[in-house]
Residue, then its C-alpha position, 0 to 999 in steps of 0.5 A: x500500500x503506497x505511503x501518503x506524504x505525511x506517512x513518509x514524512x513521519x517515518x523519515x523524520x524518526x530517531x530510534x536514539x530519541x527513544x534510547x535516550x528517553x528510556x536512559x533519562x527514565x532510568x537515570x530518574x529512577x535510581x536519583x530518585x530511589x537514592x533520594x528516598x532510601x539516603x533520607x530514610x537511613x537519616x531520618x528519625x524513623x531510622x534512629x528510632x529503629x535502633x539498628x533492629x533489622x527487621x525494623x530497618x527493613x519495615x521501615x525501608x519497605x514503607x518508605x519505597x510504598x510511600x514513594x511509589x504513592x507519591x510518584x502517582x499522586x504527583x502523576x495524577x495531579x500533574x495530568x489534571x493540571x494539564x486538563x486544567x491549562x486546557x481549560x484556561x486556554x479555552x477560556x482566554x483564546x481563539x480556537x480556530x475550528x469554530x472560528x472564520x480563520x478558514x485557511x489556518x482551520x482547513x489546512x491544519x486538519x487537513x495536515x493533521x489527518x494526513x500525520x495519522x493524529x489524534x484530535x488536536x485543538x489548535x489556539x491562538x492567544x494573545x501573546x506578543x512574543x512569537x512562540x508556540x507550543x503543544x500539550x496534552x496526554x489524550x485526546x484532545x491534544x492542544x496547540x496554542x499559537x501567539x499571536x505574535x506568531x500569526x502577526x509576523x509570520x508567513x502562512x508558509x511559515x506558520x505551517x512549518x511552525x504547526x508541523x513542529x508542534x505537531x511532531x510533539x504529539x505524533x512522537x509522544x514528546x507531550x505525554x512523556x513530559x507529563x511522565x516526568x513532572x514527577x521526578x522534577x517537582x522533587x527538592x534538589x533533584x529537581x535542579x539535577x533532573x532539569x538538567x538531564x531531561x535537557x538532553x533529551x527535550x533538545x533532541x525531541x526539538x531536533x526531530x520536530x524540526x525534522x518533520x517540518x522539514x520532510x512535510x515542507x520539504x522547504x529547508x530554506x522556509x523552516x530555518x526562516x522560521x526558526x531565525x524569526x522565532x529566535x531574533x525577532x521578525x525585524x532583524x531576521x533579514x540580517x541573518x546573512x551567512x558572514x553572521x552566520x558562520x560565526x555563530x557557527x564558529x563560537x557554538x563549536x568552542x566548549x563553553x558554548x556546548x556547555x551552555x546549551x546543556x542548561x536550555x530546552x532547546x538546542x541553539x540556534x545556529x545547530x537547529x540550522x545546522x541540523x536542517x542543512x544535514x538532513x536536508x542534504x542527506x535527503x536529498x542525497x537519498x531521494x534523487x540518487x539515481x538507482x542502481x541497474x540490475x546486473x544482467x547475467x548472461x544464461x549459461x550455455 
C-alpha cells in the first residue's frame, strides 16, 4: 500500500536514539530518585528510632519505597489534571480556530493533521506578543496554542512549518512523556539535577520536530526562516546573512558554548540550522540518487 506524504514524512523524520535516550533519562530518574528516598530514610528519625533492629530497618525501608511509589502517582495524577486544567484556561482566554472564520489556518491544519495519522488536536491562538508556540496534552484532545505574535509576523508558509513542529510533539509522544516526568522534577534538589538531564533529551525531541517540518515542507530554506524569526525577532531576521552566520557557527563549536546549551530546552540556534542543512542534504542525497541497474547475467550455455 503506497505511503501518503505525511506517512513518509513521519517515518523519515524518526530517531530510534530519541527513544534510547528517553528510556536512559527514565532510568537515570529512577535510581536519583530511589537514592533520594532510601539516603533520607537511613537519616531520618524513623531510622534512629529503629535502633539498628533489622527487621525494623527493613519495615521501615519497605514503607518508605510504598510511600514513594504513592507519591510518584499522586504527583502523576495531579500533574495530568493540571494539564486538563491549562486546557481549560486556554479555552477560556483564546481563539480556537475550528469554530472560528480563520478558514485557511482551520482547513489546512486538519487537513495536515489527518494526513500525520493524529489524534484530535485543538489548535489556539492567544494573545501573546512574543512569537512562540507550543503543544500539550496526554489524550485526546491534544492542544496547540499559537501567539499571536506568531500569526502577526509570520508567513502562512511559515506558520505551517511552525504547526508541523508542534505537531511532531504529539505524533512522537514528546507531550505525554513530559507529563511522565513532572514527577521526578517537582522533587527538592533533584529537581535542579533532573532539569538538567531531561535537557538532553527535550533538545533532541526539538531536533526531530524540526525534522518533520522539514520532510512535510520539504522547504529547508522556509523552516530555518522560521526558526531565525522565532529566535531574533521578525525585524532583524533579514540580517541573518551567512558572514553572521558562520560565526555563530564558529563560537557554538568552542566548549563553553556546548556547555551552555546543556542548561536550555532547546538546542541553539545556529545547530537547529545546522541540523536542517544535514538532513536536508542527506535527503536529498537519498531521494534523487539515481538507482542502481540490475546486473544482467548472461544464461549459461
Amino acid at each position: 500500500m503506497e505511503q501518503t506524504k505525511g506517512q513518509l514524512a513521519v517515518k523519515r523524520a524518526f530517531s530510534s536514539s530519541d527513544l534510547i535516550v528517553l528510556a536512559a533519562t527514565f532510568f537515570v530518574f529512577f535510581i536519583v530518585t530511589s537514592l533520594y528516598f532510601i539516603i533520607g530514610y537511613f537519616t531520618g528519625e524513623d531510622f534512629a528510632a529503629s535502633r539498628g533492629d533489622g527487621v525494623s530497618v527493613v519495615l521501615g525501608l519497605l514503607g518508605t519505597i510504598v510511600g514513594s511509589v504513592i507519591l510518584f502517582f499522586a504527583i502523576l495524577g495531579f500533574g495530568m489534571f493540571m494539564v486538563r486544567m491549562q486546557r481549560q484556561s486556554v479555552l477560556g482566554n483564546s481563539l480556537q480556530i475550528e469554530y472560528s472564520d480563520y478558514a485557511w489556518l482551520r482547513d489546512w491544519a486538519n487537513t495536515t493533521a489527518a494526513d500525520l495519522q493524529l489524534p484530535r488536536i485543538e489548535i489556539f491562538v492567544t494573545q501573546d506578543p512574543v512569537m512562540n508556540a507550543y503543544a500539550l496534552g496526554f489524550v485526546r484532545p491534544y492542544i496547540i496554542v499559537l501567539n499571536s505574535g506568531t500569526i502577526r509576523y509570520m508567513t502562512h508558509n511559515e506558520i505551517k512549518a511552525i504547526v508541523v513542529h508542534e505537531m511532531a510533539h504529539i505524533k512522537y509522544g514528546h507531550t505525554t512523556a513530559s507529563v511522565y516526568l513532572m514527577p521526578f522534577l517537582s522533587l527538592p534538589i533533584i529537581n535542579v539535577v533532573g532539569t538538567w538531564i531531561a535537557g538532553f533529551w527535550s533538545r533532541r525531541c526539538e531536533l526531530t520536530a524540526d525534522r518533520l517540518a522539514l520532510m512535510y515542507t520539504e522547504d529547508s530554506e522556509l523552516v530555518k526562516e522560521a526558526l531565525i524569526k522565532i529566535h531574533v525577532g521578525p525585524d532583524v531576521a533579514k540580517s541573518m546573512n551567512e558572514t553572521a552566520r558562520q560565526w555563530l557557527q564558529y563560537t557554538a563549536e568552542r566548549p563553553m558554548n556546548r556547555f551552555a546549551q546543556t542548561f536550555s530546552t532547546h538546542p541553539f540556534l545556529v545547530r537547529r540550522l545546522s541540523h536542517i542543512d544535514k538532513w536536508s542534504k542527506a535527503t536529498d542525497a537519498r531521494v534523487t540518487q539515481p538507482a542502481v541497474p540490475p546486473q544482467v547475467v548472461p544464461p549459461a550455455y
